[in-house]
N, C-alpha and C positions, 0 to 999 in steps of 0.2 A: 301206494295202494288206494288213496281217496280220491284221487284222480281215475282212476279205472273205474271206479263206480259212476262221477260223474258221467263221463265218456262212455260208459254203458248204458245211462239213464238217457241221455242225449242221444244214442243208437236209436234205444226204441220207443223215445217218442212221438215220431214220426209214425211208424205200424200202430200204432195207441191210437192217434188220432186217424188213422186212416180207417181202424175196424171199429172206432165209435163213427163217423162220415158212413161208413157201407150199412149201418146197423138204420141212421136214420134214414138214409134214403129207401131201402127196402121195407121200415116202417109207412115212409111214407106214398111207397106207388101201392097200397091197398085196394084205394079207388079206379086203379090203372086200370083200362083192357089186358087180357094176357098176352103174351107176346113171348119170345125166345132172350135171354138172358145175354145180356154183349156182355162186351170187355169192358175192360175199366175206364181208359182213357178214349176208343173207338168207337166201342158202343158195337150196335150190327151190321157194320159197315160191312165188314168182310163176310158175314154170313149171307150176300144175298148172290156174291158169285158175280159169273159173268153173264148170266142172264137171269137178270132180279125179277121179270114179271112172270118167270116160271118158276120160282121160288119161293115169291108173294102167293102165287096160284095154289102150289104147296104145303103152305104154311097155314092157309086156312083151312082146310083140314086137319089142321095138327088143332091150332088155336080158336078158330068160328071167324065170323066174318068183320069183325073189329080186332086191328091189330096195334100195338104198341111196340115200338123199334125208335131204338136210339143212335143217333145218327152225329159222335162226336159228343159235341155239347148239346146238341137240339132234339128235344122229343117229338116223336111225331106218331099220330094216329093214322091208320091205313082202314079206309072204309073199304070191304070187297065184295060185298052187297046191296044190290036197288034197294029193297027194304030196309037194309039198316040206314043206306043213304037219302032217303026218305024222312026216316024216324029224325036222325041229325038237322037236317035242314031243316026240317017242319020245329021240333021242338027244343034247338038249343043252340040255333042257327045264330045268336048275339053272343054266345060264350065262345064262338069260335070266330067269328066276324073280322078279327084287329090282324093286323099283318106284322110281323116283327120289324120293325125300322131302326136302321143304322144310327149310331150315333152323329154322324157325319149329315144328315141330314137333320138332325134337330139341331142342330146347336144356332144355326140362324133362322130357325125355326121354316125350317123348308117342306116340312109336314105337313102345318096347317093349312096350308092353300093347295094343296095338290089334290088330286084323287087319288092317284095310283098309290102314295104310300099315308095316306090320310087317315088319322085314329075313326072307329065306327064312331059315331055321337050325333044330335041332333041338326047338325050342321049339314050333314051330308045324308 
């Protein structure tokens, strides 16, 4: 009988830690643009179809012209306006500046000398 309880406790807590994981991540995209709601491990992958630049076209009219879509493990912002993409560049063009780099390339530090995958900073 004491075994079943362990074995029941060890069930669920994995779903424990997954709906405290869903609770903080939804506390924290507050600051997010709105966007449509993926899947858990996808993201929006599958919501953009087989032709995604009629569905991005789509979507801002649902959402306005800053989009938030998750892509997997990678967030990503969708500008679909000159004036919002304006406002972005003019005013916050260093917050988004840095490119994600592979591990593969830092580790003999292959970053620092390059352009193409080279952190912003005064160097460059």
């Amino acid at each position: 009988m004491e075994s079943s309880w362990w074995s029941l406790a060890l069930l669920l807590l994995p779903f424990l830690l997954l709906l405290i994981w869903t609770k903080v991540q939804n506390s924290s995209s507050n600051r997010r643009p709105p966007g449509p709601t993926g899947w858990l491990v996808v993201g929006n992958m599958f919501d953009l179809g087989t032709m995604p630049h009629k569905t991005l076209y789509k979507l801002r009219f649902k959402y306005g012209p800053i989009l938030w879509l998750k892509f997997g493990l990678v967030n990503t912002m969708v500008i679909q306006s000159p004036k919002a993409a304006e406002e972005l560049f003019k005013n916050h063009d260093s917050t988004f500046c840095d490119r994600k780099i592979a591990d593969a390339t830092t580790s003999w530090s292959f970053n620092q000398g390059s352009l193409v995958v080279g952190n912003y900073g005064t160097y460059w």
